[in-house]
C-alpha positions as CSV (number, residue, x, y, z in Angstrom):
1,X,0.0,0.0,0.0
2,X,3.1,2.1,1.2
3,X,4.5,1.6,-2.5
4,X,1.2,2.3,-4.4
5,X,0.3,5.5,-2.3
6,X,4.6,6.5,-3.3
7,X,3.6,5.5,-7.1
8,X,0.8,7.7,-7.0
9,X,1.9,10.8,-5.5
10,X,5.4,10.4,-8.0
11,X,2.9,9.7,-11.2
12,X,0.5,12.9,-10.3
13,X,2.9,15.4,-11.4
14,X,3.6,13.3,-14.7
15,X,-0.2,12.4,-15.6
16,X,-1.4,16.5,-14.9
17,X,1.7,17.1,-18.0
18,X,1.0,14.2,-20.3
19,X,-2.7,15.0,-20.4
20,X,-2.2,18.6,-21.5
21,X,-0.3,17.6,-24.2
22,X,-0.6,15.7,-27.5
23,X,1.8,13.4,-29.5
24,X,2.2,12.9,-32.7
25,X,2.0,10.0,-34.9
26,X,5.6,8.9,-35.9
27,X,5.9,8.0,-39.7
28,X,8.7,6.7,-41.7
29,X,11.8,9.5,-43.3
30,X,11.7,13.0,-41.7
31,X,10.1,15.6,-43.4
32,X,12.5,18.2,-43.9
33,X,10.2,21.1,-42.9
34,X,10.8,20.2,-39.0
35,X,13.4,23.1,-38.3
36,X,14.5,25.7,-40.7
37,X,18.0,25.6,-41.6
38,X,19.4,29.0,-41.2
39,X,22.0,28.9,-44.5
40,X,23.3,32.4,-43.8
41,X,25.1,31.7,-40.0
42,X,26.9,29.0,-41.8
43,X,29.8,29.7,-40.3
44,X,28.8,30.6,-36.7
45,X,28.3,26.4,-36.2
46,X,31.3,24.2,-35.0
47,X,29.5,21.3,-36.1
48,X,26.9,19.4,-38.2
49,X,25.8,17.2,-35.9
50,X,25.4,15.8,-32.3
51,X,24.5,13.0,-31.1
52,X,23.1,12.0,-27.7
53,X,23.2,8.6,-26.8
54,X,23.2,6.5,-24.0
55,X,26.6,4.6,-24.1
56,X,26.4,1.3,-22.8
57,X,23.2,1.1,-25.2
58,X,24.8,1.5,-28.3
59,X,28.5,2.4,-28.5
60,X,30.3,0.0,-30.5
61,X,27.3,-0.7,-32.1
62,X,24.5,1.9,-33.9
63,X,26.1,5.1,-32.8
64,X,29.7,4.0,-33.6
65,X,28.9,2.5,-37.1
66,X,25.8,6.3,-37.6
67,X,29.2,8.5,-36.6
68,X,31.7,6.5,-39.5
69,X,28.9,7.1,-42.1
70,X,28.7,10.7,-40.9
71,X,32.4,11.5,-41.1
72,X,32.7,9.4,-44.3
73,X,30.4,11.9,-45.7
74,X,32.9,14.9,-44.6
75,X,30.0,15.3,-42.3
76,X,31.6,17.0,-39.1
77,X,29.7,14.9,-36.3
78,X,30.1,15.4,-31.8
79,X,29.8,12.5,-29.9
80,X,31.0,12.5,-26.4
81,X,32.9,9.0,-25.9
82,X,34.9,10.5,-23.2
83,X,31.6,10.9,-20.9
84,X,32.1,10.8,-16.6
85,X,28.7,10.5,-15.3
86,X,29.0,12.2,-12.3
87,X,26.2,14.6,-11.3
88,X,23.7,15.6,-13.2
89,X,25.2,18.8,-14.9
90,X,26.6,19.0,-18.1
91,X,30.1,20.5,-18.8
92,X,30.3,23.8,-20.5
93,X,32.4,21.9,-23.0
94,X,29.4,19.9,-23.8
95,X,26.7,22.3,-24.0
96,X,28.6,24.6,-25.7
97,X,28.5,21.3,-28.3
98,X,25.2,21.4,-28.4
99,X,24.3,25.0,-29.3
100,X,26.8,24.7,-31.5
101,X,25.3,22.1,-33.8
102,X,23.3,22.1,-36.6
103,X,21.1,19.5,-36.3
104,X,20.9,17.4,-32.9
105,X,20.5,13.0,-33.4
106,X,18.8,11.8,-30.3
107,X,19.0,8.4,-29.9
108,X,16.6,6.7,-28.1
109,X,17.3,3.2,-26.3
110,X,16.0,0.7,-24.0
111,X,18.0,2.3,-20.7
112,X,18.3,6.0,-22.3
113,X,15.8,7.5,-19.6
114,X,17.5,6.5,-16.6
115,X,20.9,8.5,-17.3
116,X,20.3,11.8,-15.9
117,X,23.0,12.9,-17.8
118,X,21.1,11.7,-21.0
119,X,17.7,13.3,-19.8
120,X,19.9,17.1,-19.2
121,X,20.9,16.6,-22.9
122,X,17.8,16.0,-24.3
123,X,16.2,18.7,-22.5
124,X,19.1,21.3,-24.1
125,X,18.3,20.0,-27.3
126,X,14.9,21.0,-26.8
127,X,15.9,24.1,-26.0
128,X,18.3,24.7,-28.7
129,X,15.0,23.4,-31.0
130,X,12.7,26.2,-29.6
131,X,15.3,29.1,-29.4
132,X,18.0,28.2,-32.4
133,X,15.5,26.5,-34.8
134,X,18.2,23.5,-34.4
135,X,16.7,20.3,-36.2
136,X,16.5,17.5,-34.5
137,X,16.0,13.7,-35.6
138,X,14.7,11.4,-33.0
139,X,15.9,7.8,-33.3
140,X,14.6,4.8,-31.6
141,X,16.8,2.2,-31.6
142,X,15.7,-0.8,-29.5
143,X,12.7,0.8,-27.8
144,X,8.4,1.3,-29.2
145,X,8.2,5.2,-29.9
146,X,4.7,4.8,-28.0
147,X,7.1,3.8,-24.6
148,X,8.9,7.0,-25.3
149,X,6.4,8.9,-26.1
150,X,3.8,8.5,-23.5
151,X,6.6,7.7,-21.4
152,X,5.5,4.3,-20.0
153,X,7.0,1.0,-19.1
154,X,10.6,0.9,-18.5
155,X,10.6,4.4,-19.2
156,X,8.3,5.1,-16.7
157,X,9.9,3.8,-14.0
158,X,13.1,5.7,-14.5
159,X,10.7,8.8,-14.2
160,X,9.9,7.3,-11.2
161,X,13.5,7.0,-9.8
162,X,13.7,10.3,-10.3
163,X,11.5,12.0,-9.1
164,X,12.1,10.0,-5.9
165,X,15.8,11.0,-6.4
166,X,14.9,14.8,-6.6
167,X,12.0,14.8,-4.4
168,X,12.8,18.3,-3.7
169,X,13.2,19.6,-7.4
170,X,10.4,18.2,-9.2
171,X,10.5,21.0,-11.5
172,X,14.0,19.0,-13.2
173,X,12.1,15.8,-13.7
174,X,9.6,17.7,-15.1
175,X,11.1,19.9,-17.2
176,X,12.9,16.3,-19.0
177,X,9.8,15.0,-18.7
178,X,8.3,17.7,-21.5
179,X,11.4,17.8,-23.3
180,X,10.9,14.2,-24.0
181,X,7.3,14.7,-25.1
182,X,8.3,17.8,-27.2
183,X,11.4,16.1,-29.3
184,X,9.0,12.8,-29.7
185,X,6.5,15.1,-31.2
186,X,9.1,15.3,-34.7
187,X,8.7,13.1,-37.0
188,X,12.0,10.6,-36.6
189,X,12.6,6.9,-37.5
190,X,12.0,3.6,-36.1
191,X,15.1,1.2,-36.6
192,X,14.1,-1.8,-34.9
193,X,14.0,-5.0,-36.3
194,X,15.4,-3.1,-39.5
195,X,18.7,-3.6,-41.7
196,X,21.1,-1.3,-39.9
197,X,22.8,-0.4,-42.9
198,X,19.9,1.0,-44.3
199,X,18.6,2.9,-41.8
200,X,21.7,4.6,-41.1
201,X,21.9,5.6,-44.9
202,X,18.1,7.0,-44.7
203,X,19.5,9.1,-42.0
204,X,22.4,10.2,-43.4
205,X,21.2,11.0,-47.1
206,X,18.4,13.1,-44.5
207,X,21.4,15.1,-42.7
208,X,23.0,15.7,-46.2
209,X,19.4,16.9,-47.5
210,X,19.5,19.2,-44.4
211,X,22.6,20.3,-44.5
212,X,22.3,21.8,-48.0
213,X,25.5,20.1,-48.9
214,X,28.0,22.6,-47.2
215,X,29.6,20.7,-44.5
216,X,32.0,21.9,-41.6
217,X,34.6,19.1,-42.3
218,X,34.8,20.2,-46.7
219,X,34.5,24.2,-45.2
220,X,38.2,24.4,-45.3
221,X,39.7,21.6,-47.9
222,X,37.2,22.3,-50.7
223,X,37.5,26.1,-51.2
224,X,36.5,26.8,-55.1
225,X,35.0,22.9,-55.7
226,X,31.3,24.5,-54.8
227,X,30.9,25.8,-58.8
228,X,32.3,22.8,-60.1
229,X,30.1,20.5,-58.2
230,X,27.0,22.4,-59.5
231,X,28.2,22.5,-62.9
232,X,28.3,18.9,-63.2
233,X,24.6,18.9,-61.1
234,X,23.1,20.6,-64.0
235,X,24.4,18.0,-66.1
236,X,22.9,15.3,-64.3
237,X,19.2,17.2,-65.2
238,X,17.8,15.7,-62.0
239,X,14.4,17.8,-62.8
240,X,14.5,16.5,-65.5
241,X,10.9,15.5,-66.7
242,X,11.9,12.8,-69.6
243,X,13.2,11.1,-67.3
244,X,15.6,9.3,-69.7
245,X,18.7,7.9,-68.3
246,X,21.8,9.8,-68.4
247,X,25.4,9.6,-68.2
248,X,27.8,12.0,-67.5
249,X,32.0,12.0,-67.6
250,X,34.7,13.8,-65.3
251,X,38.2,13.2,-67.2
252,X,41.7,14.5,-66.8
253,X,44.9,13.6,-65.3
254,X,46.0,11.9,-62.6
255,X,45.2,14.3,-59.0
256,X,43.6,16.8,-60.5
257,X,40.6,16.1,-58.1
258,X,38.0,13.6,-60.4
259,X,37.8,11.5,-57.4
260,X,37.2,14.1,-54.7
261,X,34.2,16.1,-57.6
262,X,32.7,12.8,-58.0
263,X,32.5,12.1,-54.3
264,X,31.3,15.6,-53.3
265,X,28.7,15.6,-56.2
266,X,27.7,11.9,-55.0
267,X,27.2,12.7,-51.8
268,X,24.8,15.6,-52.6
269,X,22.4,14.5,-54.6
270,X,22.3,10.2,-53.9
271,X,19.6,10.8,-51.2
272,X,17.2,11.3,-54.1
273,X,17.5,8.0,-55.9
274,X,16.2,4.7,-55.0
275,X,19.9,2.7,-54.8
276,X,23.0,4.2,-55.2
277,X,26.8,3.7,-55.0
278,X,30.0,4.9,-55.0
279,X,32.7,2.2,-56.5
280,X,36.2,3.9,-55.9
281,X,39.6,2.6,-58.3
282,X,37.4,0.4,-60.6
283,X,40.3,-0.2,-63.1
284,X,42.0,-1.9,-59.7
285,X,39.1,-3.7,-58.8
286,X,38.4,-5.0,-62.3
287,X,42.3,-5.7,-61.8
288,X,42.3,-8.0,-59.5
289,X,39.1,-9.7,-59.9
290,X,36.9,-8.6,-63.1
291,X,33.7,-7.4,-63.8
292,X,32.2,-10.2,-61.1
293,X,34.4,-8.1,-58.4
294,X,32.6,-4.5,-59.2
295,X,29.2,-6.3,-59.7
296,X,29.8,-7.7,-55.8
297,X,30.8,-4.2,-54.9
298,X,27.4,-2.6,-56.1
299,X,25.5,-5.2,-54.4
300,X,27.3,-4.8,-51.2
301,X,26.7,-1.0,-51.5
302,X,23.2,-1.0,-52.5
303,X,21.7,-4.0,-50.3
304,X,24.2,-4.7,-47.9
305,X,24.7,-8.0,-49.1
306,X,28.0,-9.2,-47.5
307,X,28.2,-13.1,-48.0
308,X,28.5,-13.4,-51.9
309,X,31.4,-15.1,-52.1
310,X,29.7,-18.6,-52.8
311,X,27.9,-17.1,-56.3
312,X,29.3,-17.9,-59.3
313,X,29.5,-15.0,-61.7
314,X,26.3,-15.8,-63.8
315,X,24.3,-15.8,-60.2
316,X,25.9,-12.1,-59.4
317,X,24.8,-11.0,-62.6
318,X,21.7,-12.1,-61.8
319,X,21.7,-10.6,-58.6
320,X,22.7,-7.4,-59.7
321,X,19.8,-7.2,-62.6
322,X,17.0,-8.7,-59.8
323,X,18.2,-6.1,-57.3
324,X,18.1,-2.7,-59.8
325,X,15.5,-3.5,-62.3
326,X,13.6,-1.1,-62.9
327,X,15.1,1.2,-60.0
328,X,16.0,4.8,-60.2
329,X,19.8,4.1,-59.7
330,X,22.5,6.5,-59.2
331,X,26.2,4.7,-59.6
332,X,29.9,6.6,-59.7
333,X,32.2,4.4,-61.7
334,X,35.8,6.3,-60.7
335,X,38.8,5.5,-61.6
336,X,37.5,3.7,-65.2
337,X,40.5,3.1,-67.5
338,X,39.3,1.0,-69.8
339,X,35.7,0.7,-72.2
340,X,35.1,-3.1,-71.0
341,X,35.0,-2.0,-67.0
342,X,31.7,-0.3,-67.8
343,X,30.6,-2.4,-70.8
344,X,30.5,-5.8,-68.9
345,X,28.8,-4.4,-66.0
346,X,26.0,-4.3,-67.9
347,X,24.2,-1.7,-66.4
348,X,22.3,-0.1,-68.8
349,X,18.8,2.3,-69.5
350,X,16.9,-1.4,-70.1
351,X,17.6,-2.3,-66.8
352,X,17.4,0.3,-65.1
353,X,14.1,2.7,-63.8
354,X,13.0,5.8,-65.1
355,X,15.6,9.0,-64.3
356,X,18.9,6.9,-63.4
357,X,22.2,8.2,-63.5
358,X,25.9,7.1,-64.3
359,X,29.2,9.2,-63.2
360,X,32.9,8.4,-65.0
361,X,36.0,9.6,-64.0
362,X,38.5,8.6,-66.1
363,X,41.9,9.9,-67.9
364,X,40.7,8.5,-71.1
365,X,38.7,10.8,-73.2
366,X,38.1,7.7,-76.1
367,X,35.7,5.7,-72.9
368,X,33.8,8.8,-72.7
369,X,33.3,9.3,-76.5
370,X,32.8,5.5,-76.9
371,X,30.0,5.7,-74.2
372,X,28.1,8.3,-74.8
373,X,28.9,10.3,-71.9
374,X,27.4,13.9,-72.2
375,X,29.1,16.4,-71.6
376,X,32.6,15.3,-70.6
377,X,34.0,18.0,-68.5
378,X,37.6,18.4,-68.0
């Protein structure tokens, strides 16, 4: 009796909040409209993005493998590894982190809502949400959104803790308590019981979206590339409303920067195709184990399919033509020295769905011509 006269007194303050406000279904993607991103203070941000997780959660695991896409991307990404959990405030280090981010990844686990630490980060990314216009992506990574949300079942009773931790500062509990509710409210994704690969991809493609392609880690080392890049975007004639595939071709000598335009451009405009990928030094890989070898590399890219080594060549192909039929495909073929690296891939407008697009870098103008590359820029 003792326990359900504490449980009820503890719940009061936490019932009176949740009724007066509403939650929002959560639906797959974010729409991109959730924060404005303020383009013209560009420079006053130290980073992209944070990301608040609870450690022992999912370091090493999802939040190691979402920070190595991030910074693969150039994407410059804060996550606190070094973290001492003592007391409930955060450092000055960390919240100037925080305010200093674009966009803000919370990441939402099983065991999140009993770090106090956890819950004083969340609630400054709310506020950084209502007074910066900072966007925020909610994750949840091995917990129902509704649990979260309405703040029941294992999250309740770390509410509970709380607030019979801080029996004499309500207010604090409270005041994570409607942070949690508010940051739920945004539309965010799901990831349970989903291919982690994926997922991560959807998020980062969403961050790139966000970002509008002008990224703290390329701010210094890609000084002048910005033209280039949208030169070879209006190539591409994404708006296109033919739809017709096209190709187009980067050539010139060795380290003049193909690679590094290719990569740039790829990473800017892949979240709007259905599949995509990147496959760097194809004249290597075409080397050292043919056309079978790039074929396993776009699979491994495109569906995370790891464990091909027992098809036989024929089967790949097949794979490869099962997997992007009729898709709208975006592929970068770099590195291309030869006419038979991209002729016996196959890959072709047949195959492929309506608006697809090829990239070539090479040094050899003749592939270009031979192709049907438009445009070649040098």
């Amino acid at each position: 009796d003792a326990l359900l006269s504490l449980r009820t007194f503890v719940l009061q303050p936490f019932r009176a909040l949740l009724s007066r406000l509403s939650f929002s279904n959560l639906r797959q993607g974010v729409e991109a409209s959730n924060s404005a991103m303020d383009n013209n203070n560009y420079q006053s941000y130290k980073y992209d993005v944070f990301i608040s997780f609870r450690g022992p959660d999912t370091r090493n695991t999802f939040v190691d493998h979402l920070y190595a896409h991030l910074t693969s991307k150039g994407i410059f990404a804060f996550k606190d590894d070094k973290r001492l959990e003592k007391g409930e405030s955060l450092s000055p280090q960390l919240l100037q982190a925080i305010k200093n981010s674009r966009i803000s990844i919370v990441v939402f686990s099983e065991r999140y809502a009993e770090s106090t630490w956890c819950l004083e980060e969340m609630a400054t990314i709310a506020q950084c949400r209502k007074d910066l216009k900072q966007t925020v992506f909610p994750v949840f990574y091995d917990i129902d959104p509704s649990l979260v949300r309405k703040q029941t079942g294992v999250y309740e009773n770390a509410f509970l803790s709380h607030m019979k931790k801080f029996k004499h500062d309500h207010n604090k509990v409270l005041r994570w308590s409607r942070a949690m509710v508010d940051l739920t409210e945004v539309v965010g994704w799901d990831v349970r019981n989903k291919p982690e690969f994926r997922e991560i991809k959807n998020i980062v493609q969403e961050v790139i979206k966000l970002l509008g392609h002008k990224f703290s880690g390329f701010a210094e080392d890609l000084i002048g590339i910005q033209p280039r890049v949208e030169e070879l975007e209006s190539l591409l004639k994404l708006n296109s409303k033919d739809d017709e595939f096209r190709a187009i071709g980067i050539w010139g000598m060795a380290g003049i920067g193909k690679t590094t335009l290719a990569s740039v451009l790829y990473d800017r405009v892949s979240y709007q195709f259905n599949a995509s990928c990147f496959i760097e030094n194809v004249s290597k890989i075409y080397k050292d184990g043919g056309a079978t070898a790039v074929k396993k590399q776009i699979l491994r890219q495109t569906i995370d399919e790891k464990n091909l080594e027992t098809y036989s060549p024929s089967e790949i192909s097949g794979i490869v033509h099962k997997r992007l039929r009729n898709r709208k495909f975006l592929v970068v073929l770099d590195n291309v020295d030869l006419l038979e690296q991209v002729e016996e891939l196959t890959i072709n407008p047949e195959l492929l769905g309506k608006g697809s697009r090829m990239i070539i870098t090479t040094r050899d103008m003749h592939i270009l011509r031979v192709f049907g590359a438009r445009l070649p820029i040098s």
